[in-house]
C-alpha positions in Angstrom: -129.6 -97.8 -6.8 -128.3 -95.8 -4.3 -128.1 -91.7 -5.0 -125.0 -90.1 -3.6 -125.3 -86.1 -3.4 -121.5 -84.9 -4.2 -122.4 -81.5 -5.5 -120.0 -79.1 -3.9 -118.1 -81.6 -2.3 -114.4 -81.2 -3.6 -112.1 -84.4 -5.0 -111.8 -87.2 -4.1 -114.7 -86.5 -2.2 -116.8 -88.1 -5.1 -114.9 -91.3 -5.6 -114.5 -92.3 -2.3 -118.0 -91.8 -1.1 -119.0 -94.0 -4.5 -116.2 -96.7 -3.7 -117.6 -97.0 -0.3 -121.7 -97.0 -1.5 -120.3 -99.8 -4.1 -118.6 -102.0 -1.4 -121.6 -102.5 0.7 -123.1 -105.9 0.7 -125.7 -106.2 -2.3 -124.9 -103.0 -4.0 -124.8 -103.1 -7.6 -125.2 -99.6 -8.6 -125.0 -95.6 -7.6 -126.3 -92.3 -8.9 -123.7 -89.6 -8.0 -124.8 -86.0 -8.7 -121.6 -83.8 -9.4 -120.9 -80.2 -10.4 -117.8 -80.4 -12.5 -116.9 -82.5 -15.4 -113.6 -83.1 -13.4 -115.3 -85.2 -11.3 -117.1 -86.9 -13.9 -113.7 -88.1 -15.5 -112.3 -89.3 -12.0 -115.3 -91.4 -11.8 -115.2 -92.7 -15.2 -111.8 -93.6 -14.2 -112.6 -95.5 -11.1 -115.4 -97.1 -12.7 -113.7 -98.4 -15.9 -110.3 -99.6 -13.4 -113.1 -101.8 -11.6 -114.6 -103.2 -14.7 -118.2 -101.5 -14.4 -120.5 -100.1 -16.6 -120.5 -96.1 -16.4 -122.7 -93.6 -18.2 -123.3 -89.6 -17.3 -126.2 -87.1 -18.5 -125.4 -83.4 -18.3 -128.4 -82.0 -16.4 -127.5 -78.0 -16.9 -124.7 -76.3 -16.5 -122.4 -77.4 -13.7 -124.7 -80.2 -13.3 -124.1 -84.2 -14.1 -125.1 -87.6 -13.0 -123.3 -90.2 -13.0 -124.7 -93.6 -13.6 -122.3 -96.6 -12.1 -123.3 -100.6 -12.1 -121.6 -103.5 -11.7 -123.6 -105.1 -14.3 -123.3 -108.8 -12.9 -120.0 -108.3 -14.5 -116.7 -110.4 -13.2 -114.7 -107.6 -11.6 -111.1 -108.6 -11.4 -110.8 -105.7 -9.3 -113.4 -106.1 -7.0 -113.7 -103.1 -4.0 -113.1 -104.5 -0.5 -115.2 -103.1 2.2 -112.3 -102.4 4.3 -109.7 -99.8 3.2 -107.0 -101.5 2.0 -106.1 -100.6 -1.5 -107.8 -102.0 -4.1 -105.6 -104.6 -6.3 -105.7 -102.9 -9.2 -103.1 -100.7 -7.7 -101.2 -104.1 -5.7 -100.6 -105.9 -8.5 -100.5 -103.2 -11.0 -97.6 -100.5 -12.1 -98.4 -98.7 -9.2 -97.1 -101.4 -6.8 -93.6 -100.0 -5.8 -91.2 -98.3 -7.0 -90.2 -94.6 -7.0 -92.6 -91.7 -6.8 -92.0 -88.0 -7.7 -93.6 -85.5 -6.7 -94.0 -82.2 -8.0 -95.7 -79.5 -6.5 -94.8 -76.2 -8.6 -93.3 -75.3 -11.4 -89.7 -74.1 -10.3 -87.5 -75.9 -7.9 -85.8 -74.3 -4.8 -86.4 -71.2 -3.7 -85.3 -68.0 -4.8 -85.5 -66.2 -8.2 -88.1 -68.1 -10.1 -86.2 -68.1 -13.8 -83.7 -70.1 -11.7 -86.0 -72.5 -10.3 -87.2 -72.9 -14.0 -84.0 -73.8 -15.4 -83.7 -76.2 -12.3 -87.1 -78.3 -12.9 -86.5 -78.2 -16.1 -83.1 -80.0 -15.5 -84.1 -82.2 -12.8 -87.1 -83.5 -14.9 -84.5 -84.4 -18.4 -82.3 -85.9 -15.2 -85.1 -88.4 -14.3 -85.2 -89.4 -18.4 -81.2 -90.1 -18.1 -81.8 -92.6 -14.7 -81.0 -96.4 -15.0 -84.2 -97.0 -13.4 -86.7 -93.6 -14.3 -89.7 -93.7 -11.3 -93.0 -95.5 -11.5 -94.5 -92.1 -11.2 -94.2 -88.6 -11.7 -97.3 -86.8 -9.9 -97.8 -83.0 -10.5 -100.2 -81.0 -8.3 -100.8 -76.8 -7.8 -98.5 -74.8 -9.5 -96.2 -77.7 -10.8 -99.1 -78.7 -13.3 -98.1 -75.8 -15.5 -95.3 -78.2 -16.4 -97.5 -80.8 -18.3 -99.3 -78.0 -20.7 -98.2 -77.5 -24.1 -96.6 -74.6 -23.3 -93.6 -76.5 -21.4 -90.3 -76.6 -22.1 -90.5 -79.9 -20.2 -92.8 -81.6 -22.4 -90.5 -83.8 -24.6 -89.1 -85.0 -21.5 -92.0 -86.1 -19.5 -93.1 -88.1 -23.2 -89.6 -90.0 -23.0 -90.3 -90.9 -19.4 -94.2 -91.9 -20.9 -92.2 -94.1 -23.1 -89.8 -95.8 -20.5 -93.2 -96.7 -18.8 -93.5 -93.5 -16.1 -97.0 -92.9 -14.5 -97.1 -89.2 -15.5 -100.0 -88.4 -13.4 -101.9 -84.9 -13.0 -104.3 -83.4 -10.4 -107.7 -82.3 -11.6 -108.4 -80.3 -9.1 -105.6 -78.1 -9.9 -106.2 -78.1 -13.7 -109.1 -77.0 -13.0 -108.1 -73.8 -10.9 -105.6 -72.9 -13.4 -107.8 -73.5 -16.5 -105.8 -75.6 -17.8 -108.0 -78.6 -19.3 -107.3 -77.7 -22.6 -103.6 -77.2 -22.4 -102.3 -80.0 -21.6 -100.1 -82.2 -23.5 -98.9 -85.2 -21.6 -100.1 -87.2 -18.8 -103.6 -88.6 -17.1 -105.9 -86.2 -15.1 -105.9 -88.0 -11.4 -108.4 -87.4 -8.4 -106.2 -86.9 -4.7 -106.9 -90.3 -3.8 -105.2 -91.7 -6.8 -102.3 -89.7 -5.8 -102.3 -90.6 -2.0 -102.6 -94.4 -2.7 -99.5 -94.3 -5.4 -97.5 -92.4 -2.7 -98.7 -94.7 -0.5 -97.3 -97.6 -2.0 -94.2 -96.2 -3.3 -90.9 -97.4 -2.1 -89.6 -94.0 -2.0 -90.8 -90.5 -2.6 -89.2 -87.5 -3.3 -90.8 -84.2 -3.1 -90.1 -81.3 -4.8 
Protein backbone atom coordinates (compact mmCIF):
# COMPACT_ATOMS: atom_id res chain seq x y z
CA UNK A 1 0.00 0.00 0.00
CA UNK A 2 1.32 3.09 -0.76
CA UNK A 3 1.11 6.09 2.04
CA UNK A 4 0.48 9.46 0.53
CA UNK A 5 1.24 12.54 3.08
CA UNK A 6 -1.60 15.21 2.10
CA UNK A 7 -1.69 17.00 5.38
CA UNK A 8 -1.62 20.63 4.70
CA UNK A 9 -1.82 20.26 1.26
CA UNK A 10 -5.04 22.19 -0.03
CA UNK A 11 -7.87 20.55 -2.52
CA UNK A 12 -7.71 18.88 -4.94
CA UNK A 13 -4.27 18.41 -3.88
CA UNK A 14 -5.47 15.04 -2.17
CA UNK A 15 -7.41 13.43 -4.97
CA UNK A 16 -5.14 13.97 -7.62
CA UNK A 17 -2.00 12.84 -5.88
CA UNK A 18 -4.24 9.48 -4.90
CA UNK A 19 -5.67 9.16 -8.61
CA UNK A 20 -2.17 9.33 -9.86
CA UNK A 21 -0.59 6.72 -6.86
CA UNK A 22 -3.82 4.43 -8.07
CA UNK A 23 -2.96 4.48 -11.79
CA UNK A 24 0.48 3.22 -11.52
CA UNK A 25 1.05 -0.28 -12.74
CA UNK A 26 0.21 -2.93 -9.84
CA UNK A 27 -1.24 -0.55 -7.43
CA UNK A 28 -4.14 -1.67 -5.66
CA UNK A 29 -4.31 0.46 -2.71
CA UNK A 30 -3.26 3.93 -0.85
CA UNK A 31 -3.14 5.38 2.67
CA UNK A 32 -3.68 9.24 2.40
CA UNK A 33 -3.26 11.13 5.66
CA UNK A 34 -5.46 14.37 5.57
CA UNK A 35 -6.33 17.17 7.95
CA UNK A 36 -9.88 18.14 7.15
CA UNK A 37 -12.91 16.04 6.90
CA UNK A 38 -13.49 18.05 3.56
CA UNK A 39 -11.03 16.12 2.06
CA UNK A 40 -12.06 13.05 3.41
CA UNK A 41 -15.49 13.45 1.60
CA UNK A 42 -13.81 14.39 -1.88
CA UNK A 43 -11.98 11.22 -1.52
CA UNK A 44 -14.85 9.14 -0.60
CA UNK A 45 -16.29 10.67 -3.68
CA UNK A 46 -13.50 9.75 -6.05
CA UNK A 47 -13.25 6.45 -4.60
CA UNK A 48 -16.96 5.37 -4.73
CA UNK A 49 -17.22 7.05 -8.69
CA UNK A 50 -14.29 4.41 -9.42
CA UNK A 51 -15.97 1.56 -7.87
CA UNK A 52 -13.34 0.97 -4.90
CA UNK A 53 -13.53 0.13 -1.47
CA UNK A 54 -13.01 3.25 0.91
CA UNK A 55 -12.72 3.37 4.70
CA UNK A 56 -11.25 6.47 7.08
CA UNK A 57 -10.18 6.42 10.89
CA UNK A 58 -10.14 9.73 12.69
CA UNK A 59 -6.64 9.80 14.28
CA UNK A 60 -7.11 13.22 16.56
CA UNK A 61 -8.41 16.19 15.76
CA UNK A 62 -7.75 17.49 12.32
CA UNK A 63 -6.31 14.20 11.69
CA UNK A 64 -7.72 11.17 9.20
CA UNK A 65 -6.59 8.32 7.10
CA UNK A 66 -7.96 7.34 4.35
CA UNK A 67 -7.97 3.77 3.46
CA UNK A 68 -8.49 3.20 -0.67
CA UNK A 69 -8.36 -0.38 -2.59
CA UNK A 70 -9.33 -1.58 -5.56
CA UNK A 71 -10.41 -4.74 -4.08
CA UNK A 72 -9.87 -6.92 -7.30
CA UNK A 73 -13.12 -5.28 -8.03
CA UNK A 74 -14.29 -4.70 -11.90
CA UNK A 75 -13.95 -0.90 -12.19
CA UNK A 76 -16.08 0.36 -14.92
CA UNK A 77 -14.30 3.41 -14.44
CA UNK A 78 -10.91 2.44 -14.39
CA UNK A 79 -8.08 5.55 -13.88
CA UNK A 80 -5.89 5.91 -17.01
CA UNK A 81 -2.30 6.73 -16.28
CA UNK A 82 -2.40 9.51 -18.69
CA UNK A 83 -4.55 12.64 -17.91
CA UNK A 84 -7.29 12.35 -19.89
CA UNK A 85 -10.54 12.49 -17.99
CA UNK A 86 -11.66 9.63 -16.56
CA UNK A 87 -15.01 8.11 -18.33
CA UNK A 88 -17.01 8.42 -15.59
CA UNK A 89 -17.21 11.98 -16.53
CA UNK A 90 -17.14 11.12 -20.80
CA UNK A 91 -19.90 9.13 -20.77
CA UNK A 92 -21.62 10.47 -17.89
CA UNK A 93 -23.98 13.75 -17.19
CA UNK A 94 -21.05 15.74 -17.18
CA UNK A 95 -20.27 15.08 -20.86
CA UNK A 96 -21.43 18.33 -22.51
CA UNK A 97 -23.66 20.65 -22.21
CA UNK A 98 -23.89 24.05 -20.46
CA UNK A 99 -21.94 25.01 -17.33
CA UNK A 100 -22.60 27.92 -14.98
CA UNK A 101 -20.61 29.30 -12.95
CA UNK A 102 -21.08 31.19 -9.99
CA UNK A 103 -18.52 32.81 -8.13
CA UNK A 104 -20.32 35.22 -5.40
CA UNK A 105 -23.38 35.82 -4.21
CA UNK A 106 -24.65 39.06 -6.14
CA UNK A 107 -24.26 39.69 -9.80
CA UNK A 108 -22.67 42.82 -11.41
CA UNK A 109 -21.10 45.31 -9.72
CA UNK A 110 -22.32 47.92 -7.73
CA UNK A 111 -24.67 48.15 -4.69
CA UNK A 112 -24.78 44.65 -3.42
CA UNK A 113 -28.89 44.53 -2.53
CA UNK A 114 -28.91 45.01 -6.34
CA UNK A 115 -26.68 42.34 -7.19
CA UNK A 116 -28.94 40.16 -4.88
CA UNK A 117 -32.05 40.80 -6.48
CA UNK A 118 -30.06 40.10 -9.77
CA UNK A 119 -28.66 36.47 -8.92
CA UNK A 120 -31.54 35.77 -7.42
CA UNK A 121 -33.31 36.46 -10.87
CA UNK A 122 -30.85 35.12 -13.06
CA UNK A 123 -30.77 31.81 -11.09
CA UNK A 124 -35.23 31.41 -11.32
CA UNK A 125 -34.27 32.44 -15.21
CA UNK A 126 -32.04 29.28 -15.56
CA UNK A 127 -35.30 27.12 -14.02
CA UNK A 128 -37.56 28.88 -16.95
CA UNK A 129 -34.88 27.74 -19.93
CA UNK A 130 -35.98 25.17 -22.58
CA UNK A 131 -32.82 23.38 -22.00
CA UNK A 132 -31.59 24.43 -17.96
CA UNK A 133 -27.48 23.64 -17.94
CA UNK A 134 -25.75 20.35 -17.03
CA UNK A 135 -24.29 22.24 -14.16
CA UNK A 136 -24.53 24.93 -11.91
CA UNK A 137 -21.01 25.21 -9.96
CA UNK A 138 -20.74 27.69 -6.95
CA UNK A 139 -17.37 28.64 -5.50
CA UNK A 140 -16.17 31.69 -2.83
CA UNK A 141 -18.68 33.91 -1.95
CA UNK A 142 -21.44 32.59 -4.42
CA UNK A 143 -21.70 29.38 -2.09
CA UNK A 144 -23.79 31.51 0.34
CA UNK A 145 -26.38 30.87 -2.30
CA UNK A 146 -26.82 27.05 -1.59
CA UNK A 147 -27.34 27.47 2.34
CA UNK A 148 -30.62 27.34 3.83
CA UNK A 149 -30.65 30.77 4.36
CA UNK A 150 -31.16 31.55 0.47
CA UNK A 151 -33.78 32.97 -1.11
CA UNK A 152 -32.50 31.02 -4.07
CA UNK A 153 -33.00 27.69 -2.69
CA UNK A 154 -36.38 26.52 -4.21
CA UNK A 155 -34.96 27.39 -7.42
CA UNK A 156 -31.69 25.55 -7.48
CA UNK A 157 -34.16 22.25 -6.21
CA UNK A 158 -36.27 22.74 -9.46
CA UNK A 159 -33.17 22.89 -11.50
CA UNK A 160 -32.07 19.40 -9.12
CA UNK A 161 -35.26 18.11 -10.50
CA UNK A 162 -34.85 19.00 -14.24
CA UNK A 163 -31.52 16.99 -13.81
CA UNK A 164 -28.93 20.16 -13.05
CA UNK A 165 -25.44 19.19 -11.49
CA UNK A 166 -25.77 21.70 -8.58
CA UNK A 167 -22.31 21.40 -7.57
CA UNK A 168 -20.46 23.21 -4.52
CA UNK A 169 -16.73 23.89 -3.54
CA UNK A 170 -15.56 22.47 -0.32
CA UNK A 171 -12.93 24.38 0.09
CA UNK A 172 -15.07 27.40 0.27
CA UNK A 173 -17.65 25.86 2.55
CA UNK A 174 -15.24 25.33 4.59
CA UNK A 175 -13.87 29.02 4.87
CA UNK A 176 -17.23 30.30 5.40
CA UNK A 177 -18.41 27.59 7.91
CA UNK A 178 -20.89 26.63 6.09
CA UNK A 179 -21.06 22.69 6.28
CA UNK A 180 -23.94 22.65 8.22
CA UNK A 181 -25.97 25.15 6.20
CA UNK A 182 -26.41 24.03 3.33
CA UNK A 183 -29.49 22.86 1.72
CA UNK A 184 -29.02 21.83 -1.88
CA UNK A 185 -26.34 20.49 -3.88
CA UNK A 186 -23.01 18.14 -3.70
CA UNK A 187 -19.79 19.36 -1.93
CA UNK A 188 -17.08 19.13 -5.00
CA UNK A 189 -13.16 19.17 -4.79
CA UNK A 190 -11.48 21.97 -7.72
CA UNK A 191 -10.75 19.26 -9.88
CA UNK A 192 -14.27 18.06 -10.13
CA UNK A 193 -15.09 21.59 -11.08
CA UNK A 194 -12.11 22.09 -13.62
CA UNK A 195 -12.92 18.76 -15.54
CA UNK A 196 -16.93 19.69 -15.73
CA UNK A 197 -15.80 23.17 -17.15
CA UNK A 198 -13.61 21.38 -19.09
CA UNK A 199 -15.95 19.45 -20.88
CA UNK A 200 -18.70 21.77 -21.09
CA UNK A 201 -19.88 23.11 -24.41
CA UNK A 202 -20.26 26.48 -23.06
CA UNK A 203 -19.63 28.33 -19.84
CA UNK A 204 -20.85 31.25 -18.53
CA UNK A 205 -19.34 32.94 -15.62
CA UNK A 206 -20.79 35.12 -13.31
Amino acid sequence: MKIIDALGKPCPVPVIESKKALAENGADSVSVKVDNFAAVQNLEKMAKGYGYEFSYVEKAADSYEVAISKGGKERPHEISSDNTTSNVLQNGTASSGLAVVIGRDTMGKGADELGKILVKGFIYSLTELPTPPKHVIFFNSGVFLTSAESNTIDDLKKLEEKGVEVLICGTCVNFYNLQDKLAVGAIVNMYEIAERMALASKTINI
